[in-house]
C-alpha positions as CSV (number, residue, x, y, z in Angstrom):
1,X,0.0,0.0,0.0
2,X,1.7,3.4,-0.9
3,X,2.2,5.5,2.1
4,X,0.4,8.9,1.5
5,X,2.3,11.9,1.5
6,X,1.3,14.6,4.1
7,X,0.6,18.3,3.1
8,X,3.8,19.4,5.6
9,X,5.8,16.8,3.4
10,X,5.2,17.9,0.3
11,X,5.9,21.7,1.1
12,X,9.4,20.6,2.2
13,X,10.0,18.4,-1.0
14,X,8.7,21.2,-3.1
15,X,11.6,23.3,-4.1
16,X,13.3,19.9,-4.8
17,X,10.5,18.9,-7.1
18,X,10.5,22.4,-8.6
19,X,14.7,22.4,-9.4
20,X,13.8,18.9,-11.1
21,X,11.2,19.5,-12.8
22,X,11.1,21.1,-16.8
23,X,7.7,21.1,-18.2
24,X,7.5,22.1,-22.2
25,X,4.2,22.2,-23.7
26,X,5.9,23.5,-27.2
27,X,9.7,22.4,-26.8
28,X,10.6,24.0,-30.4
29,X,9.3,27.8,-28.6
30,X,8.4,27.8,-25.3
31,X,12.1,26.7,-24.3
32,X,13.8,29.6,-26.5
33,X,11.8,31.6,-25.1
34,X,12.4,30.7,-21.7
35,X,16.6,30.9,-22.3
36,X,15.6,34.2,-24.2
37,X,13.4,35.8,-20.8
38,X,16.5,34.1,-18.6
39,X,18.7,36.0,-20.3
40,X,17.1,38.7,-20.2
41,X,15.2,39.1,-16.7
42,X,17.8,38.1,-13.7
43,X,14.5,37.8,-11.4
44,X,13.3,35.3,-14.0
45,X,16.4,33.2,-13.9
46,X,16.6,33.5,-9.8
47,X,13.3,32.4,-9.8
48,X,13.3,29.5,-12.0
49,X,16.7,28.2,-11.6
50,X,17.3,29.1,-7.7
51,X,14.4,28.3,-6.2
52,X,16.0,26.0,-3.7
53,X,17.2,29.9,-1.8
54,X,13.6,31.1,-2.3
55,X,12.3,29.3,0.8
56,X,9.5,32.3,1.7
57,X,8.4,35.2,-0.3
58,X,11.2,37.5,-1.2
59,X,10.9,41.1,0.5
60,X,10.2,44.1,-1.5
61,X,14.0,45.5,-0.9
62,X,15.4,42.3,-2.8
63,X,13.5,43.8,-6.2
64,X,14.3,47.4,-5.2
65,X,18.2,45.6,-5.5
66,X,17.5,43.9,-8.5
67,X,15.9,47.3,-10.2
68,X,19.3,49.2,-9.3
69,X,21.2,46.2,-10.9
70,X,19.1,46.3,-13.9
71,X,19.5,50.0,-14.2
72,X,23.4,49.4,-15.1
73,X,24.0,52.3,-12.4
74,X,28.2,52.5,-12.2
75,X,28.3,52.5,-8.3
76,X,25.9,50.6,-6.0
77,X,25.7,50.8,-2.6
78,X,23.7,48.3,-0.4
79,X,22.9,48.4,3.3
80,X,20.4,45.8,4.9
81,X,20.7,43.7,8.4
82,X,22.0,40.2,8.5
83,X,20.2,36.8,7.7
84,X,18.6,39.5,4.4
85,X,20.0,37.6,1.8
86,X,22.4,40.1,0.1
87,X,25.2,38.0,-1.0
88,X,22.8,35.3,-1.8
89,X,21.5,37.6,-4.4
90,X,24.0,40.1,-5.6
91,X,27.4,37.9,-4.7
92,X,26.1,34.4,-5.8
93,X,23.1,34.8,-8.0
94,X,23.8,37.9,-10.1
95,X,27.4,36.6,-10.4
96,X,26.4,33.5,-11.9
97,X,23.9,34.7,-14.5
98,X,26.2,37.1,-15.5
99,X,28.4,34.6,-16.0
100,X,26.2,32.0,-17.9
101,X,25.1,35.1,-20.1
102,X,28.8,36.0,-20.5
103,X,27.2,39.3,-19.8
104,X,30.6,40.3,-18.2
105,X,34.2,39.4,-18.8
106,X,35.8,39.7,-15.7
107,X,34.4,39.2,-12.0
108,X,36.2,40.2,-9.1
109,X,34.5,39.0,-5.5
110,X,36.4,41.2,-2.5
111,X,35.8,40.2,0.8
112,X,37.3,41.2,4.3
113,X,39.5,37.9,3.8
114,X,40.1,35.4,1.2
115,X,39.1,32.7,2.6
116,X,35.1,34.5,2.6
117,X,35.6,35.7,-0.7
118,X,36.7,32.6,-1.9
119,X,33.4,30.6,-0.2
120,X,31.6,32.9,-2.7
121,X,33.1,31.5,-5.9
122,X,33.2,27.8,-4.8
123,X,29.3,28.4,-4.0
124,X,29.2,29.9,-7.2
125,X,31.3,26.5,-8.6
126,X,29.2,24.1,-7.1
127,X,25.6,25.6,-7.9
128,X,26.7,25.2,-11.8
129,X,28.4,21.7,-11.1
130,X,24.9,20.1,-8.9
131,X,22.2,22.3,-10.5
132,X,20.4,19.8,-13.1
133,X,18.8,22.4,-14.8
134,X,21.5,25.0,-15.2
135,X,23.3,22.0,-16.7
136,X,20.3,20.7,-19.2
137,X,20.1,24.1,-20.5
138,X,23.1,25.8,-20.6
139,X,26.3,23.4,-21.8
140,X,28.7,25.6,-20.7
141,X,32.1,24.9,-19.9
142,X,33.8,25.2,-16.4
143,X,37.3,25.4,-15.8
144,X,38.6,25.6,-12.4
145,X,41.7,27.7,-12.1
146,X,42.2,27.5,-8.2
147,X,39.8,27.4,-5.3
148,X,39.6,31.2,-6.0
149,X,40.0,31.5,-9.7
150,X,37.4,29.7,-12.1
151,X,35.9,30.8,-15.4
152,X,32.6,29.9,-16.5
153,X,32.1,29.8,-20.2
154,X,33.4,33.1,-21.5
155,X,33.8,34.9,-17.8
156,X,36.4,35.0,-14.6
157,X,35.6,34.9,-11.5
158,X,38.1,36.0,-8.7
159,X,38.4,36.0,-5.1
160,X,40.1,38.4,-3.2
161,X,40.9,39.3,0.4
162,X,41.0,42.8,1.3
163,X,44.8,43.4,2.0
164,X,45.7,41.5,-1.3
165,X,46.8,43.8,-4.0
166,X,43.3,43.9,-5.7
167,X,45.2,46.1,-9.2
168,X,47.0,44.3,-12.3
169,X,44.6,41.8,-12.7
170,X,43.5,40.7,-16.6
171,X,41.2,38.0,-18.1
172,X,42.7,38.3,-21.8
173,X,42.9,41.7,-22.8
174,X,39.8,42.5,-20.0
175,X,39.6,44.4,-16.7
176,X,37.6,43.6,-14.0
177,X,34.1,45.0,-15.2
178,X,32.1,43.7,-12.4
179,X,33.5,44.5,-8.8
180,X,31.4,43.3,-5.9
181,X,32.5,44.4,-2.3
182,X,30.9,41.7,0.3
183,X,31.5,42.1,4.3
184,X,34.2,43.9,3.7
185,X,34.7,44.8,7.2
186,X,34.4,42.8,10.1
187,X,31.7,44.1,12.7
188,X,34.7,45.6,15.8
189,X,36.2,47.6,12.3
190,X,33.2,49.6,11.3
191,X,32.9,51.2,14.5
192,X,36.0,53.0,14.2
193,X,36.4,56.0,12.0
194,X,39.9,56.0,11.9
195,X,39.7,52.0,10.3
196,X,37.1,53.4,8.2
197,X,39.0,56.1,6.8
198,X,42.0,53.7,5.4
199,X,39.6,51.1,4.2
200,X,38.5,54.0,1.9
201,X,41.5,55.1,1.0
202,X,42.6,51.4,0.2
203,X,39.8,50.9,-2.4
204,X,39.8,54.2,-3.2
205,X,43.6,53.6,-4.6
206,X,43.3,50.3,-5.6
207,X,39.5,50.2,-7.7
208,X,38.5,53.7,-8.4
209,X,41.2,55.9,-9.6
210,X,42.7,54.5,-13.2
């Protein structure tokens, strides 16, 4: 007799079901343009591809994020608690459908150490490696350079610390073009001024001025 599934069960195996699931009513149309409104929409593409981080209903703030991202402004600026989801979106999401787009060239991830900057693009890594529909649709290729370093089709991705020398780096004959700061301080260091001060000075020097 086939055990029935309970109505708490099923929520919990629903994002599963969802990742695993690709329903095509026209496959010669409705999939192109699927790949085409992916490409197009990053919301689209977090919410069809990621829904496995989309436990509960995303707050308003995460589409205000994804409007100034869409808006191609040349300096962003996000502030929200923890446990909000930023890096899930902007350092792990966006990254990777830039990538898969090859929207950018160059990706560089800075962190207040390595090591955190670095859990970024193994996430990053491993989403594309276990992610049965990002494979199915998008044969891209992965090569892994170091646990810091990979590129994903036509696009780098780096890992930096804060004290490493964050200038001089090239993918080919590109510049970083896409430069995402994430906890670049540690909590005791934004409370002092004086810390403040050289951390701006630092990127100041080594991002902003050519």
């Amino acid at each position: 007799m086939t055990k029935k599934t309970t109505l708490g069960e099923f929520r919990k195996k629903l994002p599963e079901l969802l990742r695993n699931m690709h329903i095509q009513l026209n496959p010669k149309t409705s999939q192109k343009t699927h790949i085409k409104n992916t490409e197009k929409n990053f919301w689209y593409f977090f919410r069809n591809y990621l829904t496995h981080y989309a436990h509960q209903k995303s707050p308003q703030f995460h589409k205000e994020i994804i409007n100034l991202l869409e808006e191609k402004h040349p300096y962003i600026a996000i502030a929200a608690p923890r446990g909000f989801s930023k890096s899930t979106l902007v350092s792990f999401a966006y990254v990777l459908w830039n990538a898969i787009f090859s929207k950018k060239h160059f990706i560089l991830i800075i962190s207040s150490t390595e090591d955190l900057a670095t859990d970024l693009v193994q996430s990053i890594l491993y989403e594309f490696q276990d992610n049965k529909p990002l494979k199915q649709d998008f044969c891209i290729e992965i090569k892994k350079v170091s646990q810091n370093d990979i590129i994903i089709g036509n696009t780098r991705i780096l890992a930096r610390g804060r004290q490493q020398s964050l200038r001089g780096f090239r993918y080919r004959e590109h510049r970083p073009d896409l430069i995402i700061l994430d906890d670049i301080e540690k909590d005791i260091e934004a409370l002092s001024p004086i810390i403040f001060k050289n951390h701006w000075i630092l990127f100041k020097e080594g991002l902003f001025l050519p």
